[in-house]
MARLOKE-135687 format. One record per residue (C-alpha): residue number from 1; chain; x, y negated, z. Coordinates in steps of 0.2 Angstrom, whole numbers, plus 2048, in hexadecimal, padded with zeros to 3 digits. Layout:
+-----+-----+-----+-----+-----+
| seq | mol |   X |   Y |   Z |
+-----+-----+-----+-----+-----+
| NUM |   A |   X |   Y |   Z |
...
+-----+-----+-----+-----+-----+
//
This chain:
+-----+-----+-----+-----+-----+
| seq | mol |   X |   Y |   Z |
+-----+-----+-----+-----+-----+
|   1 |   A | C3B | 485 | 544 |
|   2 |   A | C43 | 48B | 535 |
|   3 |   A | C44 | 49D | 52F |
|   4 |   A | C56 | 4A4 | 52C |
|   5 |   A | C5B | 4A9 | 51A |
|   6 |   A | C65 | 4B7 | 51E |
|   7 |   A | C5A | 4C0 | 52B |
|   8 |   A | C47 | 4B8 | 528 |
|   9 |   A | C48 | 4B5 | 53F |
|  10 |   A | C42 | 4A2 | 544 |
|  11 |   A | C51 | 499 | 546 |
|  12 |   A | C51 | 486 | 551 |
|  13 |   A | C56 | 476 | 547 |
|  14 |   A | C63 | 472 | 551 |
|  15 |   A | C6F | 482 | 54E |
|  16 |   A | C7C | 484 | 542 |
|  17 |   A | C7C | 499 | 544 |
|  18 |   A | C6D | 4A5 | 544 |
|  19 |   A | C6E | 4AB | 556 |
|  20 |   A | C69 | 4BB | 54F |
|  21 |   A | C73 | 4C0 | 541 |
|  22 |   A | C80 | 4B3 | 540 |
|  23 |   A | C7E | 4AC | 530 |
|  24 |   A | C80 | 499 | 52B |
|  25 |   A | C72 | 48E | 52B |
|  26 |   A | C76 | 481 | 523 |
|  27 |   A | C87 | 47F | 516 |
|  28 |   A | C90 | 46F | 51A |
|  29 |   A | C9F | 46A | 50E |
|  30 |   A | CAB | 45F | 51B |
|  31 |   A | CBC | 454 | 516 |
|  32 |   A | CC5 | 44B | 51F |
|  33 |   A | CCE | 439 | 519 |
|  34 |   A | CDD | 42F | 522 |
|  35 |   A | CDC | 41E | 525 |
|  36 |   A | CE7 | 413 | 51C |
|  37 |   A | CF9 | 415 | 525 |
|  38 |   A | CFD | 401 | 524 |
|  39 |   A | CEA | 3FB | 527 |
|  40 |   A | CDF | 409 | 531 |
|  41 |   A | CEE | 416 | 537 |
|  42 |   A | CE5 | 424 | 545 |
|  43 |   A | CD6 | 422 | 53C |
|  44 |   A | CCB | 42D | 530 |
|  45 |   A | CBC | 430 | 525 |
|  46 |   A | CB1 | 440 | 527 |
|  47 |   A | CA9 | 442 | 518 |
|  48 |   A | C9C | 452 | 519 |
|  49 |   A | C90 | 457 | 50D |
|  50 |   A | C80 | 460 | 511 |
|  51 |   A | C7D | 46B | 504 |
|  52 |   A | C6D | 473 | 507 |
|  53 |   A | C66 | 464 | 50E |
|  54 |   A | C6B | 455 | 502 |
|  55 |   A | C73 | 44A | 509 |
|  56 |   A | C86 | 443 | 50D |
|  57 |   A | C8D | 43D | 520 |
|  58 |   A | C9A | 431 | 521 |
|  59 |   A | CA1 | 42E | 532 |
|  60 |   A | CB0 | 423 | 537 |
|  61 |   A | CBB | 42C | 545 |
|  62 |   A | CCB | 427 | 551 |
|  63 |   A | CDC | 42F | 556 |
|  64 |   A | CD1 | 433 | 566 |
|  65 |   A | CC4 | 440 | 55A |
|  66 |   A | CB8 | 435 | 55D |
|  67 |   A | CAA | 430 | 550 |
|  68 |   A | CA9 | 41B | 550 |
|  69 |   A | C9A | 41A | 543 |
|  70 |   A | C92 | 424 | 536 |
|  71 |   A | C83 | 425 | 529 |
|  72 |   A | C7B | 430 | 51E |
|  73 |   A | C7A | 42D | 50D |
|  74 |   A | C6D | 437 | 4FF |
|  75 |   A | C74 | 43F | 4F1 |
|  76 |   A | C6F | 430 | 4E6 |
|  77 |   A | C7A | 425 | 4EF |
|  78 |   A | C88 | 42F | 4F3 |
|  79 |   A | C8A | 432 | 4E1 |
|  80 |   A | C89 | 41E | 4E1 |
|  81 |   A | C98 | 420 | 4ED |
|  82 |   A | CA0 | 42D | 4E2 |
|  83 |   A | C9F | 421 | 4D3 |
|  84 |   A | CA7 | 412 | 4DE |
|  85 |   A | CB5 | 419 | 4E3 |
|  86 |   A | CB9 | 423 | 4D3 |
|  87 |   A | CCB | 41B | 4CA |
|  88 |   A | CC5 | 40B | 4C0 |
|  89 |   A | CCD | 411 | 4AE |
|  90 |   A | CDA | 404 | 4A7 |
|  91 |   A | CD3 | 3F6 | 49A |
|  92 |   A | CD3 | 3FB | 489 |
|  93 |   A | CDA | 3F0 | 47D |
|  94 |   A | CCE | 3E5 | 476 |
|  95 |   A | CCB | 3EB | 462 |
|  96 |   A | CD6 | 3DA | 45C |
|  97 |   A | CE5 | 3DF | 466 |
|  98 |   A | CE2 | 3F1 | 45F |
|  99 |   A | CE2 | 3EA | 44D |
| 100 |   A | CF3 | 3E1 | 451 |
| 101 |   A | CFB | 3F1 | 45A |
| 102 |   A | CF6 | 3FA | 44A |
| 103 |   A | CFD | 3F0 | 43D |
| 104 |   A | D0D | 3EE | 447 |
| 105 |   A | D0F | 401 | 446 |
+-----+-----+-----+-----+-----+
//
Protein backbone atom coordinates (compact mmCIF):
# COMPACT_ATOMS: atom_id res chain seq x y z
CA UNK A 1 0.00 0.00 0.00
CA UNK A 2 0.85 3.38 -0.88
CA UNK A 3 0.24 6.58 1.29
CA UNK A 4 -1.84 9.37 -0.44
CA UNK A 5 -0.04 12.74 -0.94
CA UNK A 6 -2.78 14.78 -0.30
CA UNK A 7 -4.25 13.37 2.80
CA UNK A 8 -1.13 10.96 4.29
CA UNK A 9 -4.35 7.73 4.39
CA UNK A 10 -3.05 4.22 3.00
CA UNK A 11 -4.24 4.15 -0.37
CA UNK A 12 -4.40 0.45 -2.80
CA UNK A 13 -2.17 0.22 -5.82
CA UNK A 14 -4.81 -0.40 -8.01
CA UNK A 15 -6.80 2.99 -7.59
CA UNK A 16 -6.52 6.02 -9.55
CA UNK A 17 -8.51 8.44 -6.59
CA UNK A 18 -7.95 8.46 -2.73
CA UNK A 19 -11.27 6.95 -1.55
CA UNK A 20 -10.82 9.46 1.18
CA UNK A 21 -10.26 12.68 -0.02
CA UNK A 22 -10.42 12.55 -3.71
CA UNK A 23 -7.36 13.41 -4.84
CA UNK A 24 -5.24 11.94 -7.95
CA UNK A 25 -2.90 9.32 -7.39
CA UNK A 26 -1.10 9.27 -10.03
CA UNK A 27 -0.80 12.09 -13.06
CA UNK A 28 -1.11 10.48 -16.53
CA UNK A 29 -0.54 12.76 -19.63
CA UNK A 30 -2.98 10.87 -22.43
CA UNK A 31 -3.03 11.67 -26.58
CA UNK A 32 -4.72 10.27 -28.89
CA UNK A 33 -3.41 9.58 -32.71
CA UNK A 34 -5.62 8.70 -36.00
CA UNK A 35 -4.72 6.04 -38.08
CA UNK A 36 -3.48 6.80 -41.43
CA UNK A 37 -7.00 7.56 -43.48
CA UNK A 38 -5.69 5.54 -46.87
CA UNK A 39 -3.63 2.69 -44.83
CA UNK A 40 -5.04 2.15 -40.92
CA UNK A 41 -8.51 4.41 -41.28
CA UNK A 42 -10.83 3.54 -37.57
CA UNK A 43 -7.66 2.96 -35.94
CA UNK A 44 -5.53 4.96 -33.39
CA UNK A 45 -2.56 5.24 -31.07
CA UNK A 46 -2.95 6.04 -27.18
CA UNK A 47 0.00 7.35 -26.24
CA UNK A 48 0.00 8.14 -22.31
CA UNK A 49 2.62 9.16 -20.22
CA UNK A 50 3.08 8.27 -16.44
CA UNK A 51 4.49 11.19 -14.94
CA UNK A 52 5.18 10.25 -11.64
CA UNK A 53 6.03 6.82 -12.45
CA UNK A 54 8.46 7.09 -15.52
CA UNK A 55 7.39 5.39 -17.87
CA UNK A 56 5.29 5.84 -21.40
CA UNK A 57 2.28 3.32 -22.84
CA UNK A 58 1.48 2.87 -26.13
CA UNK A 59 -1.54 0.88 -27.18
CA UNK A 60 -3.01 0.33 -30.66
CA UNK A 61 -6.87 0.70 -30.44
CA UNK A 62 -10.08 -0.13 -33.11
CA UNK A 63 -13.12 1.78 -34.23
CA UNK A 64 -14.76 -0.75 -31.75
CA UNK A 65 -12.68 1.16 -28.43
CA UNK A 66 -10.89 -1.65 -28.04
CA UNK A 67 -7.01 -1.86 -27.31
CA UNK A 68 -5.36 -4.55 -29.86
CA UNK A 69 -1.70 -4.26 -28.35
CA UNK A 70 0.28 -2.13 -26.15
CA UNK A 71 3.77 -1.78 -24.40
CA UNK A 72 5.44 0.22 -22.01
CA UNK A 73 8.35 1.95 -22.75
CA UNK A 74 11.11 3.85 -20.00
CA UNK A 75 11.84 7.33 -20.29
CA UNK A 76 15.11 6.48 -21.99
CA UNK A 77 13.42 4.87 -24.84
CA UNK A 78 10.55 6.93 -25.24
CA UNK A 79 12.84 9.72 -25.67
CA UNK A 80 14.54 7.28 -28.21
CA UNK A 81 11.00 7.33 -29.82
CA UNK A 82 10.74 11.13 -29.45
CA UNK A 83 14.04 11.41 -31.48
CA UNK A 84 12.73 8.79 -34.31
CA UNK A 85 9.91 10.38 -35.17
CA UNK A 86 11.02 14.10 -34.89
CA UNK A 87 11.05 15.78 -38.80
CA UNK A 88 14.42 14.64 -40.49
CA UNK A 89 15.82 18.40 -41.18
CA UNK A 90 16.64 18.93 -45.19
CA UNK A 91 20.33 18.16 -46.40
CA UNK A 92 22.44 21.04 -46.21
CA UNK A 93 24.46 21.86 -49.18
CA UNK A 94 27.66 20.40 -49.27
CA UNK A 95 30.53 23.41 -48.52
CA UNK A 96 31.46 23.04 -52.61
CA UNK A 97 27.97 23.76 -53.80
CA UNK A 98 27.87 26.62 -51.05
CA UNK A 99 31.07 28.15 -52.53
CA UNK A 100 29.44 27.95 -56.05
CA UNK A 101 26.03 29.58 -54.79
CA UNK A 102 28.19 32.30 -53.27
CA UNK A 103 30.13 33.31 -56.12
CA UNK A 104 27.19 33.34 -58.36
CA UNK A 105 25.65 35.97 -55.91
Amino acid sequence: MDACSQCGESVDRRYRFCPWCAAPLRRKLVEFFRGHAAIDSGRAVRVSRYVDEGHVRVSVWDETGEALAAVSLDELEAARLGRFLAPVPPPRASLLEQLREAARR
